[in-house]
C-alpha positions in Angstrom: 105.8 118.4 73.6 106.5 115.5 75.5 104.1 113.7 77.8 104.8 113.8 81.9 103.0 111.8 84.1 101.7 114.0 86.6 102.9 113.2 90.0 100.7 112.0 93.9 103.2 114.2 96.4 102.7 112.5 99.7 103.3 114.6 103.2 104.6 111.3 105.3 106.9 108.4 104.4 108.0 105.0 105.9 110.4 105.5 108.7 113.6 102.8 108.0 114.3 99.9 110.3 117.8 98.5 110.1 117.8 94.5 111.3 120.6 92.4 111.5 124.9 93.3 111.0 127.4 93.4 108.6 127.1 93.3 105.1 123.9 91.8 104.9 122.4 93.6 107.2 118.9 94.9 105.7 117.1 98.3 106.3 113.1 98.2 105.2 110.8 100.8 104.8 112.1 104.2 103.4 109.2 104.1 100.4 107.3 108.1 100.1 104.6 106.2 98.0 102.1 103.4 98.0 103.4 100.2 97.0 106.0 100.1 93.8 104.6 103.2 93.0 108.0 104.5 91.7 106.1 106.8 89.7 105.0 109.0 92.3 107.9 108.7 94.4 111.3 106.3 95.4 111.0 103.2 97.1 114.9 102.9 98.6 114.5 99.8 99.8 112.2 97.1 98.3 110.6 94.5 100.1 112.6 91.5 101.4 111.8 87.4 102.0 112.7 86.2 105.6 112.2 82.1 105.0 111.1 79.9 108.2 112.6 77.8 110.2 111.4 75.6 112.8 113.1 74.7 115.8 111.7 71.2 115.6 110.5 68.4 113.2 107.5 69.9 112.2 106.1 65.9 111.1 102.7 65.9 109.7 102.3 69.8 110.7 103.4 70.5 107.6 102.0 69.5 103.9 104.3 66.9 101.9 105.6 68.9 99.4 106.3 71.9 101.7 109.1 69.4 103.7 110.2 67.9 101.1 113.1 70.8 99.6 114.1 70.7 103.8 113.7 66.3 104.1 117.7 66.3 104.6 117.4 69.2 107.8 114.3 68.6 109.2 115.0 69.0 112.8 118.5 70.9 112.8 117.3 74.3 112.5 121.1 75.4 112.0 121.8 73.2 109.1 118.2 74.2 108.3 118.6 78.2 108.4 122.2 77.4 106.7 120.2 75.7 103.1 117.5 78.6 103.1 120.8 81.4 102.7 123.0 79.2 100.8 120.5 77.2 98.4 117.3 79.1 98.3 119.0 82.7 98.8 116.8 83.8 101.6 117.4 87.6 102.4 116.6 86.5 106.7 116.3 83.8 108.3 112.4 83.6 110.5 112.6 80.7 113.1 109.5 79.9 114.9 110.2 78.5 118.6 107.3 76.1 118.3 109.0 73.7 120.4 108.7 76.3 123.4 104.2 75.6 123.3 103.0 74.6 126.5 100.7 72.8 124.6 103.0 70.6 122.8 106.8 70.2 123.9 107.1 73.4 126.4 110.7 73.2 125.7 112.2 75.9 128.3 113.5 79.8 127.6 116.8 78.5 127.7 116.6 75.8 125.4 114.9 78.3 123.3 117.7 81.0 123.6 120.4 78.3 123.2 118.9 77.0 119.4 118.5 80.9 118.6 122.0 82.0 119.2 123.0 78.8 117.1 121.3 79.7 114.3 121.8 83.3 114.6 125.5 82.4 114.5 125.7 80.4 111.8 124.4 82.5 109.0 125.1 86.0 108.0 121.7 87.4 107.0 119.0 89.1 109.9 117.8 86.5 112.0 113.6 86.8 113.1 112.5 85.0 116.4 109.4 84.0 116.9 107.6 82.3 120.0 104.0 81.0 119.6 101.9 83.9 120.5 101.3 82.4 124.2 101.4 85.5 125.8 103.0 84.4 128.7 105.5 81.9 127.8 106.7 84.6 125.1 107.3 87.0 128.0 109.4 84.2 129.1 111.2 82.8 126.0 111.5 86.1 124.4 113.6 87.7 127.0 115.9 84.5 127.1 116.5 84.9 123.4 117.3 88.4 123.6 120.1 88.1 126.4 121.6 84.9 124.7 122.0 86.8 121.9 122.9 90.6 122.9 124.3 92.7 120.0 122.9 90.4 117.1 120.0 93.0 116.1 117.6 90.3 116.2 113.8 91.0 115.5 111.6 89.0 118.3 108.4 88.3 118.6 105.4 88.3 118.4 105.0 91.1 120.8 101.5 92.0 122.3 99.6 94.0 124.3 99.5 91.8 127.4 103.4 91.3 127.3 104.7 94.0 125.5 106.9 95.7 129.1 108.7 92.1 129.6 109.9 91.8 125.8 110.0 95.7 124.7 112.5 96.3 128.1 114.4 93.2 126.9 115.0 94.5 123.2 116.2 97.9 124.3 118.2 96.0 127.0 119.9 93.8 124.1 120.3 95.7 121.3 117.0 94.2 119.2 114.3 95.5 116.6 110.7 94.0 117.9 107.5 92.7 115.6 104.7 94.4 117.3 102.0 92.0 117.0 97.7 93.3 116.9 94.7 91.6 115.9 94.1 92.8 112.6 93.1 96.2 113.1 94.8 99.8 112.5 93.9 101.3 115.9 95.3 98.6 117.7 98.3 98.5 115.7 99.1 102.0 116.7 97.8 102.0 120.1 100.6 98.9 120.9 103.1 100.7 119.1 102.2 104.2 121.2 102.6 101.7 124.3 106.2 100.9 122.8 107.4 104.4 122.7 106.2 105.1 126.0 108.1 102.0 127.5 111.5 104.0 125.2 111.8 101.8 122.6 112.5 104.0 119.1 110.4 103.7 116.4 113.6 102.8 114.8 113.3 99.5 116.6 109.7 98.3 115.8 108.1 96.5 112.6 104.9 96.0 112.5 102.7 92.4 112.4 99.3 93.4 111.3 98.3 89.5 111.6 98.3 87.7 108.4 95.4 85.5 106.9 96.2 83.2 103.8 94.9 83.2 100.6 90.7 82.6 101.3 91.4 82.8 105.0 91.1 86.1 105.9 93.8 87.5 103.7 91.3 90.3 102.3 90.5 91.6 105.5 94.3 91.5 106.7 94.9 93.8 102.8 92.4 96.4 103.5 93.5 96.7 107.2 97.4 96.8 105.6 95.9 99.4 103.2 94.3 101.5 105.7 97.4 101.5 107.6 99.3 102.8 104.4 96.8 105.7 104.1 97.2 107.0 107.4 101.4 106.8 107.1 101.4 108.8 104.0 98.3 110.8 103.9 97.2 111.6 107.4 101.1 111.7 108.8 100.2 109.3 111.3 103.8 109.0 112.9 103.0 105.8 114.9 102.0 104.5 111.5 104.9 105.2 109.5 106.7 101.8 110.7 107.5 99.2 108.0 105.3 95.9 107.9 106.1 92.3 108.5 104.0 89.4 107.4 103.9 86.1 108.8 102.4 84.2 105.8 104.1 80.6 105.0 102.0 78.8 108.0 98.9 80.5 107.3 99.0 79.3 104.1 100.4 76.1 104.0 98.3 74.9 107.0 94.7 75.5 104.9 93.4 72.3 103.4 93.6 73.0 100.0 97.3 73.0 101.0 97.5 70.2 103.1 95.0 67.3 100.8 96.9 65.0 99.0 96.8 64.4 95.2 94.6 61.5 95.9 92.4 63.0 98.4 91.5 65.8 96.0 92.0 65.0 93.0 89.9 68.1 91.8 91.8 70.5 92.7 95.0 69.6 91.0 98.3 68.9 91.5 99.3 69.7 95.7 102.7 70.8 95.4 101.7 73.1 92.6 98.3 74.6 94.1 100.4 75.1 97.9 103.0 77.4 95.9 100.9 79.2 93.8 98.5 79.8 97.0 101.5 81.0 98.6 102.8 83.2 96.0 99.5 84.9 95.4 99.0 85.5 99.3 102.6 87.3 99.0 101.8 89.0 95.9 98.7 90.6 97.4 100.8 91.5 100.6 103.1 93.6 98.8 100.5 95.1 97.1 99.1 96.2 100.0 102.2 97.8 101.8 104.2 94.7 103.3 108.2 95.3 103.7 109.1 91.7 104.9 107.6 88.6 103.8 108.0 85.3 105.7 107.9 82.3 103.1 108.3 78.6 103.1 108.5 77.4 100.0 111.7 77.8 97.6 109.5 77.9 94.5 107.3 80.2 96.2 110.1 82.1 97.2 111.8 82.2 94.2 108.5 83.7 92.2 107.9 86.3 94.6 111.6 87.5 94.6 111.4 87.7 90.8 107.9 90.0 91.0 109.4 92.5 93.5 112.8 92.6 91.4 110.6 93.0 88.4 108.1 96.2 90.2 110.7 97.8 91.9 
């Protein structure tokens, strides 16, 4: 008699988000089980790798060997976003509007929304907008970036409680999917989201930003809040739960010393370029694991690893 695993039926499953148009457009979520548990149930659509894109010359920002694979478009975020898709085969394209902080440039909403419709114009994969999480120059930026670029199924963010009405009405104004940004905790997550569908916009439309901490830096806490949230989707039918996850990792990892020390400042702890991917790649490793549907990366190498483990689960 042959052996049959025995099967974990689960009552909910991840609602799918559709981002972007055309052929490459990309739907996540869909999955009836926990994490590449294809065992227990299908997972439709396996997790993707947005990569990021700056709208400025991130400088000394950023470690050595994470600019180095981007020296030649540091600073053109279009030729920038093009080399992600065409050399690094980046399923999205993340830019970060980190010229728009009122601490540093305060480039204007429509500078912002011109660079975005750019970059969203020149590739043909899902485009992810981010502001800075300044509440209220997001309420400003955001909005511009969504008009510039009506019909382009963008995903913008990072939406909060405080500005949530000004950017929610602006997605379901433009025709966008939002990343609905809380401060890594499952209530709050589905207490903004709650907001959302009472302001109208779908469920259909949101993806959820749980806050992400790197490897060491708060990435545990941001797994079991992930996994919590996974519980409650499948097990408890939480529908305001049931939302696929995005995870803004490459800064919060690259931006930790251990990333940022030069061979010759720390000699102990190994070669940089090497310890910065593999920090990166373990942080996105352990994301999946814990439920995450879109990962955005910096690093080709890293990149490349990742995309080979999900290929590999799934």
């Amino acid at each position: 008699m042959a052996f049959e695993i025995p099967k974990q039926m689960y009552s909910g499953a991840i609602k799918p988000v559709t981002i972007g148009k055309g052929a490459k457009a990309i739907t996540l979520g869909g999955e009836t089980s926990y994490p590449f548990y294809v065992f227990d149930g299908p997972m439709p659509n396996p997790p993707r790798v947005a990569m990021e894109v700056w709208d400025m010359d991130p400088g000394e920002d950023w470690a050595e060997p994470a600019k180095e694979p981007f020296k030649d478009v540091l600073g053109d975020p279009v030729a920038w976003a093009q080399k992600c898709v065409k050399e690094y085969g980046a399923d999205a394209i993340a830019l970060m509007l980190v010229s728009t902080d009122p601490n540093g440039q305060n480039a204007s909403p429509e500078s912002a929304a011109e660079t975005a419709k750019k970059v969203a114009g020149a590739v043909d994969v899902p485009v992810i907008v981010y502001g800075t999480s300044n509440m209220d120059k997001d309420a400003e930026v955001l909005p511009a970036v969504a008009e510039a670029c009506q019909g382009m199924s963008l995903v913008i963010g990072p939406l909060q409680d405080k500005n949530y009405k000004k950017i929610g009405a602006a997605a379901l104004g433009y025709d966008h999917m939002v990343s609905a940004n809380s401060p890594i905790d499952v209530n709050l997550a589905k207490q903004l989201n709650i907001l959302l569908g009472q302001l109208g916009v779908k469920d259909s439309q949101i993806l959820v930003d749980p806050t992400t901490g790197g490897l060491g830096y708060g990435m545990e806490y941001c797994y079991s809040v992930m996994e919590r949230d996974r519980m409650a989707a499948l097990t408890q039918e939480d529908e305001k739960l049931q939302l696929p996850i995005i995870n803004n990792m490459g800064n919060e990892v690259w931006k930790v010393k251990e990333c940022k020390l030069s061979n010759a400042e720390a000699p102990q702890l190994g070669d940089q370029k090497t310890r910065g991917i593999l920090m990166e790649s373990i942080t996105a490793t352990s994301l999946l694991l814990a439920g995450s549907d879109m990962l955005i990366m910096r690093h080709p190498e890293s990149v490349k690893l990742v995309k080979e483990l999900i290929k590999e689960l799934s």
